[in-house]
C-alpha positions as CSV (number, residue, x, y, z in Angstrom):
1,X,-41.6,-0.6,2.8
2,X,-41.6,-4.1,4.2
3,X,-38.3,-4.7,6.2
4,X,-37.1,-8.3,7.4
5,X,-35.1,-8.2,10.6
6,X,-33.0,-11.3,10.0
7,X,-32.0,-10.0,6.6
8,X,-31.3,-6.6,8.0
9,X,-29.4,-8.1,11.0
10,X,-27.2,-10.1,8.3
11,X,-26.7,-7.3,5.7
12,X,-25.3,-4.8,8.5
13,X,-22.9,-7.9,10.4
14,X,-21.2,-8.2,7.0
15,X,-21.0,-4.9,6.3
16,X,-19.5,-3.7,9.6
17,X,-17.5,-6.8,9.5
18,X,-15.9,-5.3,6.2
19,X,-15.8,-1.9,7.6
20,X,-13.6,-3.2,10.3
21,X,-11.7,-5.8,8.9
22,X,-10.3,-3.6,6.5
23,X,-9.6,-0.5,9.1
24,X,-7.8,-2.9,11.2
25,X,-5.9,-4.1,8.0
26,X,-5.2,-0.4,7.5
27,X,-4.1,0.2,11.1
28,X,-1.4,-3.2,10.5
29,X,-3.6,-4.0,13.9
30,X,-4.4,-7.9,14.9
31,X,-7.2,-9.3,13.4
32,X,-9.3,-11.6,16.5
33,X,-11.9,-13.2,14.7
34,X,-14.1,-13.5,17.9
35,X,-13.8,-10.0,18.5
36,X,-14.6,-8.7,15.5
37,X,-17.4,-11.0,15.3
38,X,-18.9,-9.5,18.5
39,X,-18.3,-5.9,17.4
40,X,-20.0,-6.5,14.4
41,X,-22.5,-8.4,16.0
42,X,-23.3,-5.4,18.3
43,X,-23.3,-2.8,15.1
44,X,-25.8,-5.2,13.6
45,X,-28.5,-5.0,16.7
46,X,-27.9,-1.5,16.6
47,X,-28.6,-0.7,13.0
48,X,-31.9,-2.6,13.0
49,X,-32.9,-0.9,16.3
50,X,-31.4,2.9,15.9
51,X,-33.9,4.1,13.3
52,X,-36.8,2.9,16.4
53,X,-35.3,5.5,18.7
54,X,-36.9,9.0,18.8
55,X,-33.7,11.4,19.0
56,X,-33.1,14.7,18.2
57,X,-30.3,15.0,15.3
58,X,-27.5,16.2,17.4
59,X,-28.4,13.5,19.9
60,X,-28.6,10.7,17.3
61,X,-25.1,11.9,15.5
62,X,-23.4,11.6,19.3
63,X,-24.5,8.1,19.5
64,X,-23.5,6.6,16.1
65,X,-20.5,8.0,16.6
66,X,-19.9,6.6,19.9
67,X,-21.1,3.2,19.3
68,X,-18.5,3.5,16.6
69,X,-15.9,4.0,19.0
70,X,-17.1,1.2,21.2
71,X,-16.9,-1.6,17.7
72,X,-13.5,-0.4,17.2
73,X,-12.8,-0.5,21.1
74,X,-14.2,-3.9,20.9
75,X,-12.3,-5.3,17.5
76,X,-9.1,-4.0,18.7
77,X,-7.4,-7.0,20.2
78,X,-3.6,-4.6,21.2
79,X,-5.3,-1.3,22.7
80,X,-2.8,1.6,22.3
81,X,-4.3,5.5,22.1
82,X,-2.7,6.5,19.1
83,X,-3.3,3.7,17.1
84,X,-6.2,3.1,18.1
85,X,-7.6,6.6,17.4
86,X,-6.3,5.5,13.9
87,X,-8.4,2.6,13.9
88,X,-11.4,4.8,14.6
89,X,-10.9,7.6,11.9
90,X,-10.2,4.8,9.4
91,X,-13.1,2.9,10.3
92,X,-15.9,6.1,10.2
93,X,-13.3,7.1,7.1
94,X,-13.8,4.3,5.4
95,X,-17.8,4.0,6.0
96,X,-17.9,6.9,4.2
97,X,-16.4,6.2,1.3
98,X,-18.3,3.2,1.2
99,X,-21.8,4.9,1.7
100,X,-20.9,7.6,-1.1
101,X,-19.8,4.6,-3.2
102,X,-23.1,2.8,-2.8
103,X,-25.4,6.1,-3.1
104,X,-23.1,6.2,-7.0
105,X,-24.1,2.8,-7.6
106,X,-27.7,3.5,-6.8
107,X,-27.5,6.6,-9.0
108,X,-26.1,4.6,-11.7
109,X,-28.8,1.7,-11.6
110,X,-31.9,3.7,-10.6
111,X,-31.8,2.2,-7.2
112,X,-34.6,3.7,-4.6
113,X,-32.3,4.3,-1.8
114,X,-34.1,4.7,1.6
115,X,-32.1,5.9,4.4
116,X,-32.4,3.6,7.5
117,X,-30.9,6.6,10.0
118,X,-27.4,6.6,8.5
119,X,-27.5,2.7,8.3
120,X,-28.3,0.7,5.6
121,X,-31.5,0.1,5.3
122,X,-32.8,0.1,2.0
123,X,-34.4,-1.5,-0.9
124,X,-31.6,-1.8,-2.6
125,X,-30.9,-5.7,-3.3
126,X,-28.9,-7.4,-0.9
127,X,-26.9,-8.7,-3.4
128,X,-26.0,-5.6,-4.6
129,X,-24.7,-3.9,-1.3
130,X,-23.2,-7.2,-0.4
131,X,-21.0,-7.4,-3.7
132,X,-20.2,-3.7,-4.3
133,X,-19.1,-3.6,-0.7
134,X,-17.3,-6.9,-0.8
135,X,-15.3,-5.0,-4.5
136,X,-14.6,-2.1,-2.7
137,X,-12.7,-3.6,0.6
138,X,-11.1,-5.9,-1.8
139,X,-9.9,-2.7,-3.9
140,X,-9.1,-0.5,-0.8
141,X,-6.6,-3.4,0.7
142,X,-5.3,-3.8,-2.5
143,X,-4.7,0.2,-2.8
144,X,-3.5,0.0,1.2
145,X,-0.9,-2.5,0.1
146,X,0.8,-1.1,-2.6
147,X,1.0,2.2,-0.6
148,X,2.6,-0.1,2.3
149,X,4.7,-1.3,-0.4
150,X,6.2,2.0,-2.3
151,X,6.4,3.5,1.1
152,X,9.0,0.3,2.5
153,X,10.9,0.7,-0.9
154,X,11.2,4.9,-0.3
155,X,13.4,3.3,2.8
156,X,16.1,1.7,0.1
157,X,16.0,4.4,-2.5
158,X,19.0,7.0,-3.1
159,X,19.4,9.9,-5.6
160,X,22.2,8.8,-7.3
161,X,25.2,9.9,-9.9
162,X,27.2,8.1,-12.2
163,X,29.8,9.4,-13.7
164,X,32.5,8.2,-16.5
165,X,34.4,10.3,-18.4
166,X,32.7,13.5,-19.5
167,X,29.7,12.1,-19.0
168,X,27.4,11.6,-16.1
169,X,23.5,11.1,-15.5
170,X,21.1,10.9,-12.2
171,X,18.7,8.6,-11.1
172,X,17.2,7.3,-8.5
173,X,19.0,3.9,-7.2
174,X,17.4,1.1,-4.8
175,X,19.8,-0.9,-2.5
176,X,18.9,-4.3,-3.2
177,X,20.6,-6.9,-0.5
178,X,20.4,-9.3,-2.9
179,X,22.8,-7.9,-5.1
180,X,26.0,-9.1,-3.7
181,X,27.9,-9.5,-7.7
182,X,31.5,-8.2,-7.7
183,X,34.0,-8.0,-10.9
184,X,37.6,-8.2,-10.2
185,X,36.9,-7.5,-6.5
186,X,34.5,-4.8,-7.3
187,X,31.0,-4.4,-6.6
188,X,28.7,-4.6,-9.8
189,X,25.3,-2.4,-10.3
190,X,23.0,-2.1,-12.7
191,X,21.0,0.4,-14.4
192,X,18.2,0.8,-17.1
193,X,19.4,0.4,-20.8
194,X,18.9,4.2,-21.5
195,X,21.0,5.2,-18.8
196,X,23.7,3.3,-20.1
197,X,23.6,4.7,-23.7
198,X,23.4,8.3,-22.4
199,X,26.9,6.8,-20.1
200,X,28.8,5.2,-22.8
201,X,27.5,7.0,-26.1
202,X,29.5,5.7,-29.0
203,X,31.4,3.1,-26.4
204,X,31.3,-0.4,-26.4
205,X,31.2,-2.8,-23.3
206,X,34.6,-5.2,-23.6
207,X,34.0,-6.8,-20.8
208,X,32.0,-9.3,-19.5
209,X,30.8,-11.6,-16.3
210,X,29.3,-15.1,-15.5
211,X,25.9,-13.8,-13.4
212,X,23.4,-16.6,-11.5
213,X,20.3,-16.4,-12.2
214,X,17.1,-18.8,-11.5
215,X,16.9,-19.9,-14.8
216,X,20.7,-20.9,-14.0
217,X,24.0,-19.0,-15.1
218,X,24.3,-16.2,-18.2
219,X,27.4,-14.0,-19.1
220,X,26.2,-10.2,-19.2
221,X,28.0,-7.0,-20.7
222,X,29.7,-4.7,-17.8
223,X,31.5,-1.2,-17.9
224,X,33.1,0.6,-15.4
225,X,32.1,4.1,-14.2
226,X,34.6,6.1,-12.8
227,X,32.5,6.7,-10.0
228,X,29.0,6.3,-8.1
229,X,27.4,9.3,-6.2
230,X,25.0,7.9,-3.6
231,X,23.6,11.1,-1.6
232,X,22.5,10.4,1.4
233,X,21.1,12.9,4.4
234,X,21.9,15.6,1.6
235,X,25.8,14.4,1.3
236,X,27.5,12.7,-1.3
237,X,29.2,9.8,-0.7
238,X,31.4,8.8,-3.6
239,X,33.0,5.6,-4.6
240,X,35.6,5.1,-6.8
241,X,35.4,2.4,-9.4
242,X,32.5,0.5,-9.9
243,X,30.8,-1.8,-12.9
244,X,27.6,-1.2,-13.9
245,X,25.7,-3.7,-16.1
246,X,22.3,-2.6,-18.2
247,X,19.3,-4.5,-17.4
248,X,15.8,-4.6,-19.0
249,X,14.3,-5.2,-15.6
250,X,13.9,-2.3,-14.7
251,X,13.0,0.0,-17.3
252,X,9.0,0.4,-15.5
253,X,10.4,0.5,-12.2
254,X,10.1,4.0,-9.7
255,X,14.6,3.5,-10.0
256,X,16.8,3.0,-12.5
257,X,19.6,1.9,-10.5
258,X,20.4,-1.3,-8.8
259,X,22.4,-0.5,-6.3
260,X,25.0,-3.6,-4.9
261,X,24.5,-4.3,-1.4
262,X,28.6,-3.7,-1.1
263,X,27.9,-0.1,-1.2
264,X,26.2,0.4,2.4
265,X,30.0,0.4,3.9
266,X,30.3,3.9,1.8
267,X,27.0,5.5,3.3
268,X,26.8,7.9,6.0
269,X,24.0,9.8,7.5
């Protein structure tokens, strides 16, 4: 199999480029682009020339693992043990994944697949490890984020009660800041349509409010609840009197409650 340096030296920058990149991402670490240029630069000159050495296995495993430690010491612009110890597991995690990914994609498309000493180093088109590795640091940020994301909003959601009359139901309510509406000096919330039928039953809403919105001002339905249940650190805290409005906007959402922003005076730890 005919081999040509440059192209090696290119494929491997870009992939250990990725590799990092994304383990840094992970690891909410600074990105330096000079740095991680020069660690990937390094990984690249070591790819090409590791499957030259003549090492025994164990011997050859101790090295890729420590010059794997020395990229991520390298990328790391903020050095801190623990995180940085992070860095590394997601970085060796995350090459992994990627090198099972790649040997599916081979599978899949009949690729011959040479192993170049636990590099890549194969006859697999360029284009090929290029892309699917470009597809699959674009998906695994995009995964990373939203599991940033739900795990911020777990910070602002409550199990929650509401009650009025005989009736009462429980969901799971987010504090939104943003929600600062009041009727007749009290605080307004809102919840998912179905909540609000299994609430009122037969009931009508009577009342309504002027609401601002971007699209500019809309009058909306309200009720009032007898009273809200927001348990927090395994207590109830309860507060009397509050409207509630229904709102389509949140039927697909992980809460059905809107909680106002009022209601942070009534919680305790």
């Amino acid at each position: 199999m005919e081999i040509y340096v440059e192209y090696a030296l290119a494929e491997n920058f870009f992939l250990d480029a990725m590799l990092l990149w994304l383990a840094l991402k992970t690891a909410k670490q600074a990105i330096s682009a000079w740095r991680l240029a020069l660690a990937s630069a390094i990984g690249a000159v070591f790819a090409v020339v590791f499957p030259l050495m003549r090492l025994g296995t164990a011997l050859s495993y101790i090295l890729k693992f420590a010059v794997g430690f020395l990229l991520c010491l390298i990328a790391i612009k903020g050095k801190g043990v623990g995180r940085y110890v992070f860095t590394v597991l997601l970085f060796f995690g995350y090459s992994f994944a990627l090198g099972g990914a790649l040997l599916a994609v081979y599978s899949a498309f009949s690729v011959d697949y040479r192993d170049g000493g636990g590099y890549l180093v194969e006859s697999a088109p360029v284009g090929l490890v290029i892309g699917g590795s470009f597809a699959f640091v674009l998906l695994s940020a995009a995964l990373v984020k939203r599991l940033y994301k739900k795990r911020a909003m777990r910070r602002f959601l409550y199990s929650c009660r509401v009650v009025l009359g005989g009736r009462s139901v429980r969901a799971e309510g987010f504090l939104d800041s943003g929600n600062r509406a009041t009727a007749h000096g009290l605080p307004v919330c809102f919840l998912s349509p179905d909540l609000a039928f299994d609430l009122l039953g037969e009931g009508t809403m009577t009342e309504e409010m002027t609401v601002v919105t971007v699209n500019g001002e809309k009058t909306i339905k309200i009720f009032l609840a007898d009273s809200l249940e927001i348990y927090c650190g395994g207590k109830p805290n309860i507060i009397r009197k509050v409207y509630f409005a229904p709102s389509n906007h949140i039927c697909a959402r992980e809460y059905k409650i809107i909680l106002n922003a009022g209601v942070t005076e009534y919680l305790s730890a």
